[in-house]
LOBADO-445492 format. One line per 8 residues: number of its first residue (from 1); their letters; for each residue x, y, z of N, C-alpha, C, O. Coordinates in pm, whole numbers, plus 50000, padded with zeros to 5 digits. Layout:
N
NUM> a> X/Y/Z/X/Y/Z/X/Y/Z/X/Y/Z | ...
//
This chain:
103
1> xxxxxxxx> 65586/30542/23683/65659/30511/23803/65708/30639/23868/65727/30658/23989 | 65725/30718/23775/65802/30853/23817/65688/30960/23934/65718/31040/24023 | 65593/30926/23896/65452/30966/23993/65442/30911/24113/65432/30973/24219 | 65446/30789/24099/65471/30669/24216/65556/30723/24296/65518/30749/24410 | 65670/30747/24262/65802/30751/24352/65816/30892/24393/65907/30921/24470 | 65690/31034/24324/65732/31122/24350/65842/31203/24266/65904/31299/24310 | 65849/31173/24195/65956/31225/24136/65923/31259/23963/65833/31205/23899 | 66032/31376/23901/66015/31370/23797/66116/31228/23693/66197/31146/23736
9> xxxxxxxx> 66075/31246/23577/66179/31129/23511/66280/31141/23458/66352/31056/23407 | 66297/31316/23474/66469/31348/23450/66557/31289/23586/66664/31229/23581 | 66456/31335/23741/66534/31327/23846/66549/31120/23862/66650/31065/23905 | 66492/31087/23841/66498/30927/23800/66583/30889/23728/66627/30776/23748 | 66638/30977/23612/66690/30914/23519/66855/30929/23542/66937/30866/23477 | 66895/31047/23672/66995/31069/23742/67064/30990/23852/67178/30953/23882 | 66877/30979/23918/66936/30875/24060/66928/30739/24059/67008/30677/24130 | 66819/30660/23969/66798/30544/23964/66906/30473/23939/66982/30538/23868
17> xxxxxxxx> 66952/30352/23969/67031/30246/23910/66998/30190/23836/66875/30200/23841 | 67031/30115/23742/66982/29975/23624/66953/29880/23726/66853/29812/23701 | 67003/29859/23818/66939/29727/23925/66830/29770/23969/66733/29695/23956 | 66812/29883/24025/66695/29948/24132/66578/29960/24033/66472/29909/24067 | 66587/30036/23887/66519/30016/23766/66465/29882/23782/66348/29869/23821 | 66568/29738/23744/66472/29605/23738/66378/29539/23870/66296/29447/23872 | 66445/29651/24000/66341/29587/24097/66235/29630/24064/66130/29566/24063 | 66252/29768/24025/66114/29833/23984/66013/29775/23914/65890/29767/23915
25> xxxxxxxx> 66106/29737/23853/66019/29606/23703/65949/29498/23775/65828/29500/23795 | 66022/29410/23812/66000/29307/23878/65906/29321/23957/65811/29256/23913 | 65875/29380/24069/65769/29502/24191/65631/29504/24101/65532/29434/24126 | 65641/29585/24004/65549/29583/23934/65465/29454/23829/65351/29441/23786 | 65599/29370/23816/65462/29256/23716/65411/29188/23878/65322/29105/23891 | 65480/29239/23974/65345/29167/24097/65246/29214/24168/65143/29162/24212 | 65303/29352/24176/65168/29454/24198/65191/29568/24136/65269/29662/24151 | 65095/29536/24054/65152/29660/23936/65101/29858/23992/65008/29913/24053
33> xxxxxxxx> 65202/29890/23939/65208/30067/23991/65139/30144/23921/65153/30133/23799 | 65068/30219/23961/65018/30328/23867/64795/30319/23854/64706/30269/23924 | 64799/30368/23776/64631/30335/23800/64589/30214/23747/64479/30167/23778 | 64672/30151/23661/64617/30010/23651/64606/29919/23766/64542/29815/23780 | 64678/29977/23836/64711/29914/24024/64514/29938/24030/64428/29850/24039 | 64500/30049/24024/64321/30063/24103/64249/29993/24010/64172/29939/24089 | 64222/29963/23929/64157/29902/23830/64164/29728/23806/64081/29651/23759 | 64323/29701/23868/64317/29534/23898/64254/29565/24042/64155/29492/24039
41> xxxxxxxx> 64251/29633/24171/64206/29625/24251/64033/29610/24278/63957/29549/24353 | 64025/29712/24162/63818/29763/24130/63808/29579/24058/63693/29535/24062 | 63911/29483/24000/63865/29388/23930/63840/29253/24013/63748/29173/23999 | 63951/29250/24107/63930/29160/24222/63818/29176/24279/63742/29080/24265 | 63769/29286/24354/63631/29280/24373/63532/29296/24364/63442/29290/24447 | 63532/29334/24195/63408/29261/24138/63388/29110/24128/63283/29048/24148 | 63587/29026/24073/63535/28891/24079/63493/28832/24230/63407/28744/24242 | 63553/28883/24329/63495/28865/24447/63366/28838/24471/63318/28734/24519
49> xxxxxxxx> 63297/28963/24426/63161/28954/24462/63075/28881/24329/62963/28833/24343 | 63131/28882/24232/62998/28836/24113/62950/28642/24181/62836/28597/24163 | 63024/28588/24228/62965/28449/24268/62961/28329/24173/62878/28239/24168 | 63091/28353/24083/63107/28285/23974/63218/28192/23999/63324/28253/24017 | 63227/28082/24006/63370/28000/24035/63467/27967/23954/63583/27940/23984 | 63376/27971/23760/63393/27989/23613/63471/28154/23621/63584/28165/23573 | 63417/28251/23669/63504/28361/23642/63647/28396/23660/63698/28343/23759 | 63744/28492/23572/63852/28525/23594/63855/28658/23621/63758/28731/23597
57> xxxxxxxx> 64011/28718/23695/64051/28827/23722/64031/28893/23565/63966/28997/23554 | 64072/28847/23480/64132/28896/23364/63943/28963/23283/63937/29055/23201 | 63828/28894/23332/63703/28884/23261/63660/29035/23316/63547/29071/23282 | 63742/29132/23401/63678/29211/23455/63839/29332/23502/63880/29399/23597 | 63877/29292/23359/63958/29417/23417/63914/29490/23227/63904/29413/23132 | 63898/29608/23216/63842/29666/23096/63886/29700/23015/63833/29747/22915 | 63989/29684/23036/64122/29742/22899/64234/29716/22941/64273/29739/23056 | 64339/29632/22794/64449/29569/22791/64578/29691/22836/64600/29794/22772
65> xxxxxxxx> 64630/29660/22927/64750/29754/22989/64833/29786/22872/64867/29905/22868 | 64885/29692/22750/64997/29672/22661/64894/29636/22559/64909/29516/22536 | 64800/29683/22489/64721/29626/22358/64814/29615/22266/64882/29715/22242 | 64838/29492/22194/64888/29408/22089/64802/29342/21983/64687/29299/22000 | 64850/29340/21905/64751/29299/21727/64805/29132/21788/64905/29109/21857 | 64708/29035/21739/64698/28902/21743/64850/28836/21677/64896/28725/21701 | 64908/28936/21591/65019/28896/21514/65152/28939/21613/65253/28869/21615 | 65139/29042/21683/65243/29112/21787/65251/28980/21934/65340/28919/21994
73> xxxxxxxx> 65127/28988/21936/65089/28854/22066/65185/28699/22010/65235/28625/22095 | 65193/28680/21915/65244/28560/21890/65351/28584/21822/65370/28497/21737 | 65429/28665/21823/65586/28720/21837/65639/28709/21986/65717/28627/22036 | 65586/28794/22030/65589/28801/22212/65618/28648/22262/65723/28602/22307 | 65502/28585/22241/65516/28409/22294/65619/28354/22248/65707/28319/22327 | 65633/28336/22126/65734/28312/22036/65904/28324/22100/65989/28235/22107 | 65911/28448/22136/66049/28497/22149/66037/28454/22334/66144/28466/22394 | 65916/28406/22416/65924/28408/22569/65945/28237/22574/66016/28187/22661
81> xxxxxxxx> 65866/28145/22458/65908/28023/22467/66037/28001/22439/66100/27924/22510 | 66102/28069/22324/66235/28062/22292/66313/28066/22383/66388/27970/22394 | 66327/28191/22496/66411/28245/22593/66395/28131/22708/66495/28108/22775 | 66270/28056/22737/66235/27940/22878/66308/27840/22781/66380/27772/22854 | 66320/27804/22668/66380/27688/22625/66519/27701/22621/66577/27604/22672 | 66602/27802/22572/66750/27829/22608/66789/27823/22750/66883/27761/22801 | 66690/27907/22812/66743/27914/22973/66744/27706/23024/66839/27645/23074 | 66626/27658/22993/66613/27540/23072/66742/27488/23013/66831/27464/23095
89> xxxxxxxx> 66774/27461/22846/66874/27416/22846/67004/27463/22895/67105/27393/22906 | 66995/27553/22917/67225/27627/22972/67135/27557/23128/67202/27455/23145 | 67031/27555/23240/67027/27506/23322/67098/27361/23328/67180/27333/23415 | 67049/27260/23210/67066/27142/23197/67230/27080/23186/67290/26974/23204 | 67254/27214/23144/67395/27214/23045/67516/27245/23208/67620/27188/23239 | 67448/27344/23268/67540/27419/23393/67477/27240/23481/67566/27155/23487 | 67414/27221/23508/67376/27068/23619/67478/26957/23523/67525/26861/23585 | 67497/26964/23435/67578/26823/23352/67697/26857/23383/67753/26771/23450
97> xxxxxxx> 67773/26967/23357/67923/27016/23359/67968/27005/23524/68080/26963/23555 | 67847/27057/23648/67931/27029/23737/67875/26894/23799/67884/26871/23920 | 67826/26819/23723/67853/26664/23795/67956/26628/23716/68000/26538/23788 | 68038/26631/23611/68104/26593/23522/68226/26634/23612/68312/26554/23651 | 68224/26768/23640/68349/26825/23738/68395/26746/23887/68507/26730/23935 | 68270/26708/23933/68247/26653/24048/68296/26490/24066/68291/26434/24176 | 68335/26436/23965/68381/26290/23931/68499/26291/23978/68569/26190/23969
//
């Protein structure tokens, strides 16, 4: 990112905020920064052009950004289902308390 923005990652590590940091984050799982940016771009249009309706983005990009062992991958899921199942419930939990309030 520090390339991206021009900058070194000492001078980043001075000026950035922890908020401006997670936009950064965020920015990136949607268009991601850096040369993997050209390489999902080189992948779109290959799937573009190959004429496959069966094909994915993912069948034509050439190497894993974050490579993980099959055992690391299902830690990861593990701890992301965990975190969507707590969140939905305190959702469920914050919607019950203020109709309860609302009586």
């Amino acid at each position: 990112m520090a390339g991206h923005l021009g900058k070194t990652v000492a001078e980043l590590n001075e000026t950035m905020t922890i908020d401006e940091l997670r936009e950064w984050q965020a920015f990136d799982s949607v268009d991601p920064i850096g040369g993997h940016r050209g390489d999902v771009q080189a992948a779109m249009i290959a799937l573009a052009s190959c004429g496959s309706k069966d094909a994915k983005l993912s069948d034509f990009i050439l190497f894993d950004r974050a490579p993980m062992t099959t055992e690391q991958r299902a830690i990861v899921k593990e701890r992301q289902d965990a975190a969507r199942s707590e969140a939905y419930t305190q959702g469920l939990i914050a919607n019950l308390q203020s109709r309860v309030k609302g009586k």
